[in-house]
DSSP file (Angstrom, degrees, kcal/mol; ACC not computed):
  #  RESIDUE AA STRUCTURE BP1 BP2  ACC     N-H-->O    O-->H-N    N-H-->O    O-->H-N    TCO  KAPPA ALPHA  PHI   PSI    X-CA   Y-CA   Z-CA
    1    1 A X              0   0    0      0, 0.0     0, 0.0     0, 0.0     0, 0.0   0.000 360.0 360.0 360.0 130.7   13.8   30.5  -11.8
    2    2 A X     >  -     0   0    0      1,-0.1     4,-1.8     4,-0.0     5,-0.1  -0.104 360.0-122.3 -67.4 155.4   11.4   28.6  -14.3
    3    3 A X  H  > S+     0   0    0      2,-0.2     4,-1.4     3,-0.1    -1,-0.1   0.924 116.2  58.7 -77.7 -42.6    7.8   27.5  -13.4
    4    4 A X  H  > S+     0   0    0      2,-0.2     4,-2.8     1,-0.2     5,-0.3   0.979 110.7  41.5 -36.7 -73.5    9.2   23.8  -14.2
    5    5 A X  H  > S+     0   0    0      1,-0.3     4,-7.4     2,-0.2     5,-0.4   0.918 109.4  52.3 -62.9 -38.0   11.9   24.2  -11.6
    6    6 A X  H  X S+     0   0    0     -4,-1.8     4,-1.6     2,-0.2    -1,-0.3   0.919 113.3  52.2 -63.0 -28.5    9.8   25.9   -8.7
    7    7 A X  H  X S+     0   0    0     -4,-1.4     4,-1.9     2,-0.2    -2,-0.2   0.992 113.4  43.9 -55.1 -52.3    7.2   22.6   -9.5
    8    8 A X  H  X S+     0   0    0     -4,-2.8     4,-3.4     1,-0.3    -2,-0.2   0.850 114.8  47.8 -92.3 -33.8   10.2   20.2   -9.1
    9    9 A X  H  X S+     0   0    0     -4,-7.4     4,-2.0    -5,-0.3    -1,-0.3   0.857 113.2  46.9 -80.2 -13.7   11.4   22.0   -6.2
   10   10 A X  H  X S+     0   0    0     -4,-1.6     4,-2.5    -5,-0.4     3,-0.4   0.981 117.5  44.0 -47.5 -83.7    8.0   22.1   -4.5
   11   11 A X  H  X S+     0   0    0     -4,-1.9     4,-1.1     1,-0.2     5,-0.2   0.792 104.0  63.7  -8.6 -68.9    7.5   18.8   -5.2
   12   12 A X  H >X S+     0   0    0     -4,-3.4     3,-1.4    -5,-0.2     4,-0.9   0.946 111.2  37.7 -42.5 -67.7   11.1   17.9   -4.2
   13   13 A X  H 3< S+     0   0    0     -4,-2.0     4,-0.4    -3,-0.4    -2,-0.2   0.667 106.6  62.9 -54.5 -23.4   10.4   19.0   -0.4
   14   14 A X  H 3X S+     0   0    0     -4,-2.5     4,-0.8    -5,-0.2    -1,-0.3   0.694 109.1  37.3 -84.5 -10.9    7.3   17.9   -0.2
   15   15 A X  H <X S+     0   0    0     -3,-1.4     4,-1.8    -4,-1.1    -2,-0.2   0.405 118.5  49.9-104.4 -17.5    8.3   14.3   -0.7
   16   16 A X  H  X S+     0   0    0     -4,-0.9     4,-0.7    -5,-0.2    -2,-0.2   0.659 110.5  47.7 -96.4   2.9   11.5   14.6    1.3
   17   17 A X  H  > S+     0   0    0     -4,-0.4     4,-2.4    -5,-0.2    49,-0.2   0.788 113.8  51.4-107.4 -29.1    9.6   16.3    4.3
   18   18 A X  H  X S+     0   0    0     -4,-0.8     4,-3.9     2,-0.2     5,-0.2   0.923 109.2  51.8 -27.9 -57.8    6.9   13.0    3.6
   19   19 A X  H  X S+     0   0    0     -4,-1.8     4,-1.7     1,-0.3     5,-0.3   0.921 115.9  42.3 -69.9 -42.2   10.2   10.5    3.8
   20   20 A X  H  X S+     0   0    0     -4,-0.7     4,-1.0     1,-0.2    -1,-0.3   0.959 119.0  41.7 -66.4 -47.6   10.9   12.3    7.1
   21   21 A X  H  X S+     0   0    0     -4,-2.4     4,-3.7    41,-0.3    -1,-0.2   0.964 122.2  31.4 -55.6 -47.3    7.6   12.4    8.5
   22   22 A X  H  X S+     0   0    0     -4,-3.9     4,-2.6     1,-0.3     5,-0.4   0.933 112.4  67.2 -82.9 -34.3    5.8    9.0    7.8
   23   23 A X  H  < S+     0   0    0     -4,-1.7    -1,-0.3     2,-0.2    -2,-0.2   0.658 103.8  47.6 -26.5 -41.2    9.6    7.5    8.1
   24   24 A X  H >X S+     0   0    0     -4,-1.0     3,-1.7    -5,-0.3     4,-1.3   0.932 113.9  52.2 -57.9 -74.8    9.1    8.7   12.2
   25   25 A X  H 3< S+     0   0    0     -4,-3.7    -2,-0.2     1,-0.3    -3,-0.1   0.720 108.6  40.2 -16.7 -44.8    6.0    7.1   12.1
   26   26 A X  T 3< S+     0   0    0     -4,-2.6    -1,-0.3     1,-0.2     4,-0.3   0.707 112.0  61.5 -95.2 -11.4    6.8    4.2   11.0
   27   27 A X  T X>>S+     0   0    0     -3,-1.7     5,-2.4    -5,-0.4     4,-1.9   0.918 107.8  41.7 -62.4 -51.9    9.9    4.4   13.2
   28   28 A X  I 3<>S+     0   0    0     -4,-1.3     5,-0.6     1,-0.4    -1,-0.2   0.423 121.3  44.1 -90.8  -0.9    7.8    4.6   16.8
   29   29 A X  I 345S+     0   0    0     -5,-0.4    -1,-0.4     4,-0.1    -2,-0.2   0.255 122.1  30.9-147.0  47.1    5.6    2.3   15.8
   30   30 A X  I <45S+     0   0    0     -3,-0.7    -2,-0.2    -4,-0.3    -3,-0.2   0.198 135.8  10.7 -33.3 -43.8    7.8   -0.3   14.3
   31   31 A X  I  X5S+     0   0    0     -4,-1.9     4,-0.7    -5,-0.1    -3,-0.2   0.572 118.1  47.5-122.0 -89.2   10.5    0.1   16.1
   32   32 A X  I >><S+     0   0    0     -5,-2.4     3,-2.6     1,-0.2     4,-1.2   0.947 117.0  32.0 -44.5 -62.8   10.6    2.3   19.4
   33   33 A X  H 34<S+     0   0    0     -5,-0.6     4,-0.3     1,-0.3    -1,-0.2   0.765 110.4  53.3 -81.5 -24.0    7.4    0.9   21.0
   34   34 A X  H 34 S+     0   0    0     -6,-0.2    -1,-0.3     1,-0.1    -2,-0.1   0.705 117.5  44.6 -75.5  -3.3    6.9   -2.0   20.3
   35   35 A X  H << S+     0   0    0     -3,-2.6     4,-0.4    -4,-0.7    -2,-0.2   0.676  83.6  94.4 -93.3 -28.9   10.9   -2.5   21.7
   36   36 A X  S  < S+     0   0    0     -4,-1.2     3,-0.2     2,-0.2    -3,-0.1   0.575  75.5  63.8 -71.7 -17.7   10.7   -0.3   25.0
   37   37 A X  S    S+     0   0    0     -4,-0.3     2,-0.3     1,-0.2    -1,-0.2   0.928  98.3  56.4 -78.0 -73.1    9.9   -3.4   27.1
   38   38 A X  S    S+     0   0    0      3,-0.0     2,-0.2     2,-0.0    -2,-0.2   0.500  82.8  99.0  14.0 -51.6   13.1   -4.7   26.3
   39   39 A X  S    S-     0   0    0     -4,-0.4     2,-0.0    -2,-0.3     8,-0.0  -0.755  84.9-113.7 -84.7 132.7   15.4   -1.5   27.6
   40   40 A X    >>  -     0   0    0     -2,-0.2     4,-2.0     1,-0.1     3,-1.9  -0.086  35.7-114.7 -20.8 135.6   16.8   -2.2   30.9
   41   41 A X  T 34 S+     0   0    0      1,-0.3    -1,-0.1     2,-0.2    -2,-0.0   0.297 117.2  59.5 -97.3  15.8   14.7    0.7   33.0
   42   42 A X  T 34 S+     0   0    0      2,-0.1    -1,-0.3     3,-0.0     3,-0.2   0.496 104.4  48.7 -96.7  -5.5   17.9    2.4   33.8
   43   43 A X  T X4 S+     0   0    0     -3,-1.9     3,-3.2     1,-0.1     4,-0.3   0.822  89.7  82.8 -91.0 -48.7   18.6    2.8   30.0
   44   44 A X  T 3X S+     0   0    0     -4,-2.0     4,-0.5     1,-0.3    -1,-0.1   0.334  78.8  70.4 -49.4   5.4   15.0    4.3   29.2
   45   45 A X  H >>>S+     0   0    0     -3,-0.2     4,-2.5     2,-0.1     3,-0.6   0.858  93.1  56.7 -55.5 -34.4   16.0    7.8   30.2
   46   46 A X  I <4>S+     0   0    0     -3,-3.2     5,-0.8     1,-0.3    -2,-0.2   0.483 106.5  41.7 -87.1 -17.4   17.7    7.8   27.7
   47   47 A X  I 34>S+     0   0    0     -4,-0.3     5,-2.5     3,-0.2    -1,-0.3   0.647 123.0  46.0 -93.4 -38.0   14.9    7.0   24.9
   48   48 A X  I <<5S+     0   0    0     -3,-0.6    -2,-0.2    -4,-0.5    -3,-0.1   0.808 118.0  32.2-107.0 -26.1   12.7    9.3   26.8
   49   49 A X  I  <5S+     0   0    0     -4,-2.5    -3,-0.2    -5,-0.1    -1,-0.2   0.531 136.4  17.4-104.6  -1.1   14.8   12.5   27.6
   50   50 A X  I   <S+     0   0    0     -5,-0.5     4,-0.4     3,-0.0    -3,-0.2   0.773 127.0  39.8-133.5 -43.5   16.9   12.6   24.7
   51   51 A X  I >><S+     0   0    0     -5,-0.8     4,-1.7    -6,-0.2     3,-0.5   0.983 116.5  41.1 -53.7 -81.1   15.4   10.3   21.7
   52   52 A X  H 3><S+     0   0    0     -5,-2.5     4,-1.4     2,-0.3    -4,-0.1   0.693 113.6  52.5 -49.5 -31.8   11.9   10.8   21.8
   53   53 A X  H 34 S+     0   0    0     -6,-0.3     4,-0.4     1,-0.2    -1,-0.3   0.955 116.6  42.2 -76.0 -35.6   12.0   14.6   22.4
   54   54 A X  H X> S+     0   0    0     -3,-0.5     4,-1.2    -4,-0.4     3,-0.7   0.876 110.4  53.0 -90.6 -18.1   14.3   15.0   19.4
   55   55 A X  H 3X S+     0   0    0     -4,-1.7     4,-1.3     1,-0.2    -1,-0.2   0.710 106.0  62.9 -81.4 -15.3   12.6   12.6   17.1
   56   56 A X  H 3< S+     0   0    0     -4,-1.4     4,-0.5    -5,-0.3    -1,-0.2   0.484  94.1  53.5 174.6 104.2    9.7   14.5   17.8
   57   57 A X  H <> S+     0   0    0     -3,-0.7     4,-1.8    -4,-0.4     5,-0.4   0.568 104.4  52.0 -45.3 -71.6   10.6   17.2   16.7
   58   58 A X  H  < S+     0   0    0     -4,-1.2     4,-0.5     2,-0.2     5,-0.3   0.697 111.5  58.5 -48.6 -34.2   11.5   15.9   13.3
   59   59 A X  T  X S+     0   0    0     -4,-1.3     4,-1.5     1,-0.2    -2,-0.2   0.988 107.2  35.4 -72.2 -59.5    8.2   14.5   13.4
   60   60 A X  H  > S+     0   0    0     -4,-0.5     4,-1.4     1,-0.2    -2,-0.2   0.724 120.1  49.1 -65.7 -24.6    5.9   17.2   13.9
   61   61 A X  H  X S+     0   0    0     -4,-1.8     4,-0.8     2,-0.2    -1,-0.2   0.568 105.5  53.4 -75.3 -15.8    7.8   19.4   11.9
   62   62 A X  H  > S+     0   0    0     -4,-0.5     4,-0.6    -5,-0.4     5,-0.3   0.859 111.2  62.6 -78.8 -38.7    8.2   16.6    8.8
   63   63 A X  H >X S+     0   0    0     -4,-1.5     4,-2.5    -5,-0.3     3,-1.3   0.984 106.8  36.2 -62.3 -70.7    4.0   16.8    9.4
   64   64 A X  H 3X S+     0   0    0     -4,-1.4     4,-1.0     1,-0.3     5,-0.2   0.724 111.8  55.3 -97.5   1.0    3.5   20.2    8.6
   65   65 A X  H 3< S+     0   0    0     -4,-0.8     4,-0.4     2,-0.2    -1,-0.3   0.545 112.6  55.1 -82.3   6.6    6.2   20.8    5.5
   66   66 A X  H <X S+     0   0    0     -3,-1.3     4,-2.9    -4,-0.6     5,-0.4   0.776 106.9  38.7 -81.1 -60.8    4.5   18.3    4.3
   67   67 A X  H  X S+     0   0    0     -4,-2.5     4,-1.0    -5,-0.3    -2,-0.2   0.763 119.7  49.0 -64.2 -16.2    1.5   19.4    4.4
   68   68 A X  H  X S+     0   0    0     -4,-1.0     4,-0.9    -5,-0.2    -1,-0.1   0.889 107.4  50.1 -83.0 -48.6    2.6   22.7    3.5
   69   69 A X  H >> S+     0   0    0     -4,-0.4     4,-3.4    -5,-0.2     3,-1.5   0.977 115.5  52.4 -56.0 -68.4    4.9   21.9    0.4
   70   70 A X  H 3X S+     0   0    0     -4,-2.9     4,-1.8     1,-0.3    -2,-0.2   0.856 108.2  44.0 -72.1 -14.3    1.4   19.7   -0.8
   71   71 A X  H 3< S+     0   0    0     -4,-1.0    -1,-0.3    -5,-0.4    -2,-0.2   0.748 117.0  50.6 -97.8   0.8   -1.2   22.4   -0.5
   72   72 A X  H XX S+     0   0    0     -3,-1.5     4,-2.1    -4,-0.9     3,-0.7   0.846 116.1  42.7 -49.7 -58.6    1.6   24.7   -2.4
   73   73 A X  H 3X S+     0   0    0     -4,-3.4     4,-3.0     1,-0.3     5,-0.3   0.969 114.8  47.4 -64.1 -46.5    2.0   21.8   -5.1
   74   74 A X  H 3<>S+     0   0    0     -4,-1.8     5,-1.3    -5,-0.3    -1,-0.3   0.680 115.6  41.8 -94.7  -1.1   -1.7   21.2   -5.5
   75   75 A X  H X45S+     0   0    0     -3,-0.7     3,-1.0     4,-0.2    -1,-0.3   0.692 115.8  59.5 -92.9 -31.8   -2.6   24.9   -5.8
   76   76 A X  H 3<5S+     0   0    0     -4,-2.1    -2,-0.2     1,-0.3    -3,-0.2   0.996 112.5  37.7 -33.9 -60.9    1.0   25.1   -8.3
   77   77 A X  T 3<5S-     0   0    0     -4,-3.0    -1,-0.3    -5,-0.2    -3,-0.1   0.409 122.3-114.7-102.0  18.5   -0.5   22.7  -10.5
   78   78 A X  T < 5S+     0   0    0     -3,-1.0    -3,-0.2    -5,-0.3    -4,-0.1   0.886  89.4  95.7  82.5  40.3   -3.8   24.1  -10.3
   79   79 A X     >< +     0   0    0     -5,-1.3     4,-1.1    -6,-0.1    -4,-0.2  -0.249  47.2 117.7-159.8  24.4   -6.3   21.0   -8.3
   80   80 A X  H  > S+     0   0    0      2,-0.1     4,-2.8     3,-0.1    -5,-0.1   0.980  83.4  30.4 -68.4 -63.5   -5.9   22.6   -4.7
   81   81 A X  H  4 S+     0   0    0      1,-0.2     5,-0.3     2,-0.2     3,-0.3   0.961 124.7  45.4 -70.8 -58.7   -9.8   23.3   -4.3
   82   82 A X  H >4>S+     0   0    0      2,-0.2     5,-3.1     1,-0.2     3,-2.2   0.716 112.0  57.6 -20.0 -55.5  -11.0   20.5   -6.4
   83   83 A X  H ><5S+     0   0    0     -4,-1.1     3,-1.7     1,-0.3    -1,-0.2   0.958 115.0  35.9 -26.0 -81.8   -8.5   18.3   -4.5
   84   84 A X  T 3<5S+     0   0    0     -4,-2.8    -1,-0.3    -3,-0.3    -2,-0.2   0.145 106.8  56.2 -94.3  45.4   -9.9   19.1   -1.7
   85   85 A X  T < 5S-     0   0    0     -3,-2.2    -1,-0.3    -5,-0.0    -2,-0.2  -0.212 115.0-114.5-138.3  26.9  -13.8   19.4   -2.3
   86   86 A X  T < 5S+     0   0    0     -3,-1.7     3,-0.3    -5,-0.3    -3,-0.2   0.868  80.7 131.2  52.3  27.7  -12.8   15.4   -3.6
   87   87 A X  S   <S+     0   0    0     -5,-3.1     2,-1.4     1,-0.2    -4,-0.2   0.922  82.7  44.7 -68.4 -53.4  -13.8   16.3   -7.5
   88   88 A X  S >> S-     0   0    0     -6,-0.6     4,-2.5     1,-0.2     3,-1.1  -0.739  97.0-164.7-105.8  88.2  -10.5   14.8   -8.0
   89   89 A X  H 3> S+     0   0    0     -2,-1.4     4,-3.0    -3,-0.3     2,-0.5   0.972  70.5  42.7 -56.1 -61.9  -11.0   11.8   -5.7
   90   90 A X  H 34 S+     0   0    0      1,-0.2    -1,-0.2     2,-0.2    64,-0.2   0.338 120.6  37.8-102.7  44.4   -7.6   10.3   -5.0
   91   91 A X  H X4 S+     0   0    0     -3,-1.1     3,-2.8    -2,-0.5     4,-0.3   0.747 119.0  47.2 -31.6 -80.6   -5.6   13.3   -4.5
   92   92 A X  H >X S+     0   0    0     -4,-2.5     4,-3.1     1,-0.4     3,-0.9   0.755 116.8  48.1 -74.8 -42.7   -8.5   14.9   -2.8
   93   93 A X  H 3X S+     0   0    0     -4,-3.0     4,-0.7    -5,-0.4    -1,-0.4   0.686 121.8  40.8 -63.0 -21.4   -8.7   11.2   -0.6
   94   94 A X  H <4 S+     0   0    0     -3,-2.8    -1,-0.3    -5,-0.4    -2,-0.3   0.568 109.1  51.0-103.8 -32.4   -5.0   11.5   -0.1
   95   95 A X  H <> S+     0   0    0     -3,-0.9     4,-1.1    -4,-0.3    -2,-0.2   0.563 108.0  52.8-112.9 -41.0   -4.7   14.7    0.5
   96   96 A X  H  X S+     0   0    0     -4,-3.1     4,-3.3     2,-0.2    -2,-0.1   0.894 108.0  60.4 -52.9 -46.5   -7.7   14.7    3.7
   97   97 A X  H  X S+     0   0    0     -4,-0.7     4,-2.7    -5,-0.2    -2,-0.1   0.877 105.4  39.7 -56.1 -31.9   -5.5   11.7    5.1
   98   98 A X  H  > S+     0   0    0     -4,-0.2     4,-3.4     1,-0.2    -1,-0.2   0.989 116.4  55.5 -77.1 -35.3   -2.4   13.9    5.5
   99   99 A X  H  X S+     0   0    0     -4,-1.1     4,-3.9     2,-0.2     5,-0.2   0.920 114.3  34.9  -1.2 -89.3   -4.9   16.4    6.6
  100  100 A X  H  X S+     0   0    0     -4,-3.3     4,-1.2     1,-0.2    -1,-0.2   0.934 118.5  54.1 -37.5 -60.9   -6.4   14.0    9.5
  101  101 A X  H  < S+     0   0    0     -4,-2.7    -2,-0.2     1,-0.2    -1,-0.2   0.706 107.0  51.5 -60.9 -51.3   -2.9   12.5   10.0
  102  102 A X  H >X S+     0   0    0     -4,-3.4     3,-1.9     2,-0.2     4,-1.2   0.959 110.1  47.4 -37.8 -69.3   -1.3   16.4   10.7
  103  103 A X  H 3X S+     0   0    0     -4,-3.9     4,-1.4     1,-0.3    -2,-0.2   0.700 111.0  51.5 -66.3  -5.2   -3.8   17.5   13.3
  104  104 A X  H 3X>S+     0   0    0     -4,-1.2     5,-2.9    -5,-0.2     4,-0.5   0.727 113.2  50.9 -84.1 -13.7   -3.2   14.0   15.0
  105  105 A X  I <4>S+     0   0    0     -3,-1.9     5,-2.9    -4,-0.2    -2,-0.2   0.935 127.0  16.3 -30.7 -72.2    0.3   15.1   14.7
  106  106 A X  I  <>S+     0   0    0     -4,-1.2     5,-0.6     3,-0.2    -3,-0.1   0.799 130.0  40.5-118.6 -63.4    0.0   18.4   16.2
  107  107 A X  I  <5S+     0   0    0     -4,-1.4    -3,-0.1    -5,-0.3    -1,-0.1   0.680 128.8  13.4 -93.5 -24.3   -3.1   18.6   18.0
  108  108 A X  I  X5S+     0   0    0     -4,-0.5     4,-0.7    -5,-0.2    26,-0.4   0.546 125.6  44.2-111.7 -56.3   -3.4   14.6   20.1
  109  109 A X  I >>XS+     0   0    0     -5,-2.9     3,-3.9     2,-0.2     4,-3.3   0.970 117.1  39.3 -73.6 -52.7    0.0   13.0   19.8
  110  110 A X  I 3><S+     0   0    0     -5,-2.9     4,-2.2     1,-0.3     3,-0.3   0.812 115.2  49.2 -53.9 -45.7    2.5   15.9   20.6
  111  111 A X  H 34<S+     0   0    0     -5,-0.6    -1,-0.3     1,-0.2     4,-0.3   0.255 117.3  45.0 -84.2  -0.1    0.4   17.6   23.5
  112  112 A X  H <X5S+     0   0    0     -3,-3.9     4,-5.9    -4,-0.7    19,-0.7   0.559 111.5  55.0 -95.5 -35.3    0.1   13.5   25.3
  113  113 A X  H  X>S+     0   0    0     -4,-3.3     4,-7.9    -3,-0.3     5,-0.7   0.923 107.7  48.6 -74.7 -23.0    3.9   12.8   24.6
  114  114 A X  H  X<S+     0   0    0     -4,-2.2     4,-1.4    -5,-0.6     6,-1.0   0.884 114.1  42.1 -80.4 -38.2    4.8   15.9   26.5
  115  115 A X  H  45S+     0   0    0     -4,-0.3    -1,-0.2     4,-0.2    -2,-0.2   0.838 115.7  52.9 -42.4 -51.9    2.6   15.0   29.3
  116  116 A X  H  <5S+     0   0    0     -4,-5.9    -2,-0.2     1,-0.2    -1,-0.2   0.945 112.7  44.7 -71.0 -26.5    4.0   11.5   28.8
  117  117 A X  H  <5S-     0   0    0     -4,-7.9    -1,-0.2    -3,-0.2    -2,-0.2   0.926 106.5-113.4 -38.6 -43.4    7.9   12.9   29.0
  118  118 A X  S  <<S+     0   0    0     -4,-1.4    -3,-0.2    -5,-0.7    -4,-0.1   0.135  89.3 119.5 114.3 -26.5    7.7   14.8   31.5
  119  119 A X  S    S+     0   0    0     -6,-0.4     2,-0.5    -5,-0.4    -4,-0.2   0.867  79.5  41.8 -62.0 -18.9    8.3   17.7   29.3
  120  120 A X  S    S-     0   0    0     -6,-1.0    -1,-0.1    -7,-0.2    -2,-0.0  -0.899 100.9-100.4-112.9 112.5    4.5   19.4   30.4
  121  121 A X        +     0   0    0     -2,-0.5     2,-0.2     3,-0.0    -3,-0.1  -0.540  55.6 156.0 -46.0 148.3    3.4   19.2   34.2
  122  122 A X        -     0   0    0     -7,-0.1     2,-0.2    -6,-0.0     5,-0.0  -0.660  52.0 -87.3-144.8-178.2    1.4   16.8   34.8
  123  123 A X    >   -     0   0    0     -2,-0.2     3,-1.2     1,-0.1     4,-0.4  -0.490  47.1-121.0 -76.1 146.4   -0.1   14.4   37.6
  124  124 A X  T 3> S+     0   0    0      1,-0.3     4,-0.6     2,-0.2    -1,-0.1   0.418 117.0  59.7 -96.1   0.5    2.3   11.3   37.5
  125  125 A X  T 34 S+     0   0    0      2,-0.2     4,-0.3     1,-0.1    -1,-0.3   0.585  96.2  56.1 -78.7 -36.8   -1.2    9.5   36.6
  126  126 A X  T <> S+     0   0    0     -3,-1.2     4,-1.7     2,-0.1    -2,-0.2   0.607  95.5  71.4 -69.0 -20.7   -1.8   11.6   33.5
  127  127 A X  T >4 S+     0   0    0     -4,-0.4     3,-0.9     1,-0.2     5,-0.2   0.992 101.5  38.7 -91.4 -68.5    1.7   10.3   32.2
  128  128 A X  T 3X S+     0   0    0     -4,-0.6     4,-0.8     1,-0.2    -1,-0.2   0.699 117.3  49.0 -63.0  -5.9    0.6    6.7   31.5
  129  129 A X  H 3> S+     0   0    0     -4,-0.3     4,-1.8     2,-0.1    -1,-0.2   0.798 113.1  49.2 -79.8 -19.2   -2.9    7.6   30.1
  130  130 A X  H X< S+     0   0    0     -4,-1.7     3,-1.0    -3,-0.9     5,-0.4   0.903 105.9  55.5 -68.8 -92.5   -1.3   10.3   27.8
  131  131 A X  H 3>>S+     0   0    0    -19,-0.7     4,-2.3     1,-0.2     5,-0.6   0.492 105.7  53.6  -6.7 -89.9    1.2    7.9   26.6
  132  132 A X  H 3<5S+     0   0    0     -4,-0.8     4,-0.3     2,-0.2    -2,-0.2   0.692 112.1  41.6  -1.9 -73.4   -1.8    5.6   25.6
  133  133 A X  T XX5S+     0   0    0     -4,-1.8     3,-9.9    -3,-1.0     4,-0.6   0.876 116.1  49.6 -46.3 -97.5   -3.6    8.1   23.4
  134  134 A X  H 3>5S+     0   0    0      1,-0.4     4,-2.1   -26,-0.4    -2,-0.2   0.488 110.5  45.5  -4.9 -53.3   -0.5    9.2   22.1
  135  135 A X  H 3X5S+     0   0    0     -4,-2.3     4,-0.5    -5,-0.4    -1,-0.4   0.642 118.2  53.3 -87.1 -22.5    0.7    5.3   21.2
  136  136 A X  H X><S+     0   0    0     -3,-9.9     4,-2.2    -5,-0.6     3,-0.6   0.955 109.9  41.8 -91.9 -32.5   -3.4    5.2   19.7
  137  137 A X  H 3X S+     0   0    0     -4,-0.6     4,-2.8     2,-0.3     5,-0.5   1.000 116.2  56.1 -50.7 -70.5   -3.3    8.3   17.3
  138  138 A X  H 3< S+     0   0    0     -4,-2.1    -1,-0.2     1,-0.3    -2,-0.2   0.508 106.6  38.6 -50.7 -17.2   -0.2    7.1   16.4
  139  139 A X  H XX S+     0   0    0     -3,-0.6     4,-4.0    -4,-0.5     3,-1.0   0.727 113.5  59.3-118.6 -50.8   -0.9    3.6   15.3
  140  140 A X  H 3X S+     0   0    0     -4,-2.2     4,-1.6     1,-0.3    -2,-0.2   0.973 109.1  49.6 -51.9 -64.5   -4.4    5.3   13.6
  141  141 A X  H 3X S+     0   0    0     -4,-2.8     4,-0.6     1,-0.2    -1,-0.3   0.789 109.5  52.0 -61.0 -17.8   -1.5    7.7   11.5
  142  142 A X  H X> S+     0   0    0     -3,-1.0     3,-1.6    -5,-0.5     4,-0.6   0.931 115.4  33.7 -86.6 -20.7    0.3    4.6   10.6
  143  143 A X  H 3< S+     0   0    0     -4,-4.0     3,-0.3     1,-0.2     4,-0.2   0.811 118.8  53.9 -83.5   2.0   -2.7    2.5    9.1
  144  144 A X  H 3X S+     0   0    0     -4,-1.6     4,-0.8    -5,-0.3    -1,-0.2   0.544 102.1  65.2 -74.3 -17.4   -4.1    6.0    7.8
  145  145 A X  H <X S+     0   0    0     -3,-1.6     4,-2.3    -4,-0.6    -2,-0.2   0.666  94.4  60.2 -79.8 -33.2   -0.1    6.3    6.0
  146  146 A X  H  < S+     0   0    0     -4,-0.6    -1,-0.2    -3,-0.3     4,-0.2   0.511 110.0  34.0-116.3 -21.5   -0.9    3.3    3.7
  147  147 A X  H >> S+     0   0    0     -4,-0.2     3,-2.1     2,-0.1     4,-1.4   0.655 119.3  55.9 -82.8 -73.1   -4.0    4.7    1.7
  148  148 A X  H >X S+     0   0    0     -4,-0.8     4,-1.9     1,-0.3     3,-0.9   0.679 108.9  40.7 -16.1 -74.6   -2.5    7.9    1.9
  149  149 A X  H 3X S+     0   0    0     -4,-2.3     4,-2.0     1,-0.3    -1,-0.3   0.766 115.3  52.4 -43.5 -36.7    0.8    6.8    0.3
  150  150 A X  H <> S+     0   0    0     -3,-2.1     4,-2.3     2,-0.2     5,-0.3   0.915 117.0  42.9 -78.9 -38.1   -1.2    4.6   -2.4
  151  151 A X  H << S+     0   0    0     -4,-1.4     4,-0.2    -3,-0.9    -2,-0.2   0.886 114.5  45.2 -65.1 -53.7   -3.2    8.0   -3.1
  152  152 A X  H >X S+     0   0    0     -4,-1.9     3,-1.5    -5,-0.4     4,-1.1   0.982 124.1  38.3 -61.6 -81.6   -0.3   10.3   -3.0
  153  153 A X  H 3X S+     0   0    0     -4,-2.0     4,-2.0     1,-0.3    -2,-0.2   0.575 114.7  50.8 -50.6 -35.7    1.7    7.5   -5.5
  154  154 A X  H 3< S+     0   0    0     -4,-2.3    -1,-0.3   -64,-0.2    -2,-0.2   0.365 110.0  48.6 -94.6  -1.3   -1.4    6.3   -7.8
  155  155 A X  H <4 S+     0   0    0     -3,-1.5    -2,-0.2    -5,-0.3    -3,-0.1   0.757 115.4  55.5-103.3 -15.8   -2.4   10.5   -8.7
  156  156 A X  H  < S+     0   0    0     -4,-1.1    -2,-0.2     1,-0.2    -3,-0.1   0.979 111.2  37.3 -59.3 -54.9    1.8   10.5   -9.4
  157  157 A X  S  < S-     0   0    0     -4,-2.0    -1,-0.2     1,-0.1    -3,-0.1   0.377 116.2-110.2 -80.5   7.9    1.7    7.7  -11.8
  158  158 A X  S    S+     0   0    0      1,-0.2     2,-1.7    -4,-0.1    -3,-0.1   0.736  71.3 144.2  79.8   2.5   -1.8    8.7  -13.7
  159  159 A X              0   0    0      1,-0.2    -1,-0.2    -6,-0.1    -4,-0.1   0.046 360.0 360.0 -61.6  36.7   -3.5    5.3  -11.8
  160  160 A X              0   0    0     -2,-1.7    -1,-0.2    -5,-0.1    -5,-0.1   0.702 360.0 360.0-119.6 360.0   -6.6    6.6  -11.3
């Protein structure tokens, strides 16, 4: 396998594991929540025990092959540490955001939506303040998605 083709397929995943992630994102907070007063409250199991758990899923796991595929590409093409010690600002600025964006993934939203499923005991009190965080991280990763994406897009096309 060529060094060309192992770039393009780096590359390749790392942008399809983006579409998937921020594509969630933009899903719950486009879409799901801002709709869930709507569903009839005999339908909303059905968003909450079957939807939400499996979308994310796809979500946190679209977070970190993303992130994994870009700190592969940027040490590939040889700007990983630079990247990130922001010598090569909007990478490096682009590259913090997914950064931030992951550990709100990983570390805030997923460990509040399982309180707020039900999938994690909790006190039936905990469930609507988790939700909350969960619904605020999340809306922080989407307007944190929109430099990101211009960062990510403008170090593709040589804008900086």
């Amino acid at each position: 396998m060529s060094d060309q083709f192992l770039l393009f397929l780096v590359r390749y995943l790392h942008v399809i594991s983006g579409v998937m992630w921020i594509g969630l994102l933009w899903y719950f907070n486009f879409v799901q929540i801002p709709n869930m007063g709507k569903i009839p409250d005999e339908q909303k199991p059905a968003i909450s025990k079957v939807i939400a758990p499996e979308a994310l899923f796809w979500f946190r796991w679209g977070a970190a092959f993303t992130v994994l595929f870009g700190l592969i590409l940027a040490w590939m093409n040889g700007y990983l540490v630079d990247a990130l010690l922001l010598k090569v600002p909007e990478i490096g600025f682009g590259m913090w955001l997914g950064l931030i964006m992951a550990f709100n993934v990983w570390f805030v939203i997923w460990p509040k939506q399982q309180i707020a499923l039900g999938i994690k005991e909790a006190d039936a009190d905990a469930k609507p303040k988790a939700a909350r965080t969960a619904m605020l991280f999340s809306r922080t990763n989407t307007m944190l998605s929109i430099p990101m994406l211009f960062s990510m897009v403008s170090m593709q096309n040589n804008f900086y």
